[in-house]
C-alpha positions as CSV (number, residue, x, y, z in Angstrom):
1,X,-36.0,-76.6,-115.0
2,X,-37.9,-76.9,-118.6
3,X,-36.1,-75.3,-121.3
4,X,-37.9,-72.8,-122.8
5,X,-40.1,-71.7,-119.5
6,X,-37.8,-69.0,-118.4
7,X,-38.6,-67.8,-115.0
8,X,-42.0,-70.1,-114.5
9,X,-40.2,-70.9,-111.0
10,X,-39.9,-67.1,-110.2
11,X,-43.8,-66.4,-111.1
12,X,-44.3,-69.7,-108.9
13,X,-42.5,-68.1,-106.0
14,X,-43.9,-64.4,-106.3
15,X,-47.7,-66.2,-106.7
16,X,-46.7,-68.2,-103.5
17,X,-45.5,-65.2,-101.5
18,X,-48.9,-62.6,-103.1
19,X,-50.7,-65.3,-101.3
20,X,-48.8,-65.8,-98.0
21,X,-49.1,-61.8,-98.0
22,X,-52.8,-61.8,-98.5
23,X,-53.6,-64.5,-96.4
24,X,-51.4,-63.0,-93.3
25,X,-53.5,-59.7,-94.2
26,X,-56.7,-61.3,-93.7
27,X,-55.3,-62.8,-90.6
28,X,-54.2,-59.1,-89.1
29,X,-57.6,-57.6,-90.5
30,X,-59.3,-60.5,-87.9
31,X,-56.8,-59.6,-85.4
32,X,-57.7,-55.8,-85.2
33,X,-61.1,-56.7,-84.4
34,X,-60.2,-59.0,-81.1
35,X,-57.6,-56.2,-80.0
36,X,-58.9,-53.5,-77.7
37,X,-57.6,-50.0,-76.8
38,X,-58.7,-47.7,-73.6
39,X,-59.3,-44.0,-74.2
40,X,-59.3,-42.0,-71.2
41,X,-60.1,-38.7,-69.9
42,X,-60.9,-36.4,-66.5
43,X,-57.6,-38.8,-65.2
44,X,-60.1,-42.0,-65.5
45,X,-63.4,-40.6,-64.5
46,X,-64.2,-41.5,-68.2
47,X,-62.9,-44.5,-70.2
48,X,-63.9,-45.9,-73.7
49,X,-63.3,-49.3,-75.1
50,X,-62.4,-49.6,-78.5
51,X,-61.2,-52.1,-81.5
52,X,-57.6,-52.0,-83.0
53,X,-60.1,-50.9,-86.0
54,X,-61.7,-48.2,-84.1
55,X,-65.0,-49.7,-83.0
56,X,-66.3,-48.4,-80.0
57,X,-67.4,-51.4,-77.8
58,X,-67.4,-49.6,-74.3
59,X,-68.3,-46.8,-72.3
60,X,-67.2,-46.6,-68.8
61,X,-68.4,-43.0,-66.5
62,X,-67.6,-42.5,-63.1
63,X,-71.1,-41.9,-61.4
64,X,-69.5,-38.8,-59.2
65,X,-69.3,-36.5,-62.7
66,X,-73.3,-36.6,-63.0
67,X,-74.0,-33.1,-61.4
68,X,-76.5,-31.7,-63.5
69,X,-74.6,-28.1,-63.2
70,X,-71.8,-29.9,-64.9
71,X,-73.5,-31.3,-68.1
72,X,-71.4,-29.6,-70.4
73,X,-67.7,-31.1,-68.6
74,X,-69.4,-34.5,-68.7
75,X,-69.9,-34.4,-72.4
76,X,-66.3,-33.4,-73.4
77,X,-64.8,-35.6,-70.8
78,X,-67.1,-38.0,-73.0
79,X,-65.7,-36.8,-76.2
80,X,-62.4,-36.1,-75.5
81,X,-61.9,-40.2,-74.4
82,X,-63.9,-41.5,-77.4
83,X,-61.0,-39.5,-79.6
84,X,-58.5,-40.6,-77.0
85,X,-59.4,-44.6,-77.6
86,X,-59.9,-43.5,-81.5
87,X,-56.5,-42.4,-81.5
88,X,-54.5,-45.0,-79.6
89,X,-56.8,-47.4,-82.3
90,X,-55.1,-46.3,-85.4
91,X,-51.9,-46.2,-83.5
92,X,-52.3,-49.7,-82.6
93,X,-53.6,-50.2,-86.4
94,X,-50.5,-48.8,-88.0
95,X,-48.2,-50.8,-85.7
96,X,-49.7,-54.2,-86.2
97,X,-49.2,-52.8,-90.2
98,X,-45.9,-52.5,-89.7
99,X,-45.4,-55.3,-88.4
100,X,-46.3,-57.7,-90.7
101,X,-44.9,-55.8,-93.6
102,X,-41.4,-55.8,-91.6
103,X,-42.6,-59.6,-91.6
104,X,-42.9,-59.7,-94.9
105,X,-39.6,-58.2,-96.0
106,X,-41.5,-55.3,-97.7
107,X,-40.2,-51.3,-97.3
108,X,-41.3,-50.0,-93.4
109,X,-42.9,-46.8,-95.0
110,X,-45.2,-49.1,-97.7
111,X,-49.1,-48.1,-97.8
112,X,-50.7,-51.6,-98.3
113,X,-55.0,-51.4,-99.2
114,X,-56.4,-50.2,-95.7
């Protein structure tokens, strides 16, 4: 090393590892939008597609639930699986997160930006 540059190699190395970290979080942020979850509710009569991120990309209702007496069950079968998949999304979410900052070597319990 350079006299008189101190630690220019340790900046190198942190800069280098800032941009491994950011890179690998673009990476998992592109992931969450391929990954799907299933909510599900009425024991499958009603199941909702979702992203890791919480997208809702599907709807799936069993055609025997359309009794028009029973309006009011369809809709929070309807609900209570869109909240089911919304649930197992961030749950998914927060794994994949702590995943890659176990990857990283960084503390389990550390709130990165999203």
């Amino acid at each position: 090393m350079i006299k008189g540059l101190g630690g220019l190699g340790d900046m190198t190395k942190m800069m280098k590892a800032a941009k491994e970290m950011q890179d690998r979080m673009q990476q998992m942020q592109a992931d969450l939008d391929k990954l799907t979850v299933t909510g599900e509710s009425g024991a499958g009569l009603v199941k909702v597609t979702a992203t890791a991120k919480g997208e809702l990309t599907a709807l799936e209702i069993d055609p025997s639930i359309f009794v028009p007496s029973e309006k009011e069950v369809v809709e929070d079968l309807i609900l209570a699986a869109i909240k089911d998949a919304q649930r197992r999304a961030q749950e998914r979410m927060q794994s994949e997160m702590a995943r890659i900052t176990q990857d990283l070597g960084l503390p389990a319990d550390m709130k990165l930006p999203f």
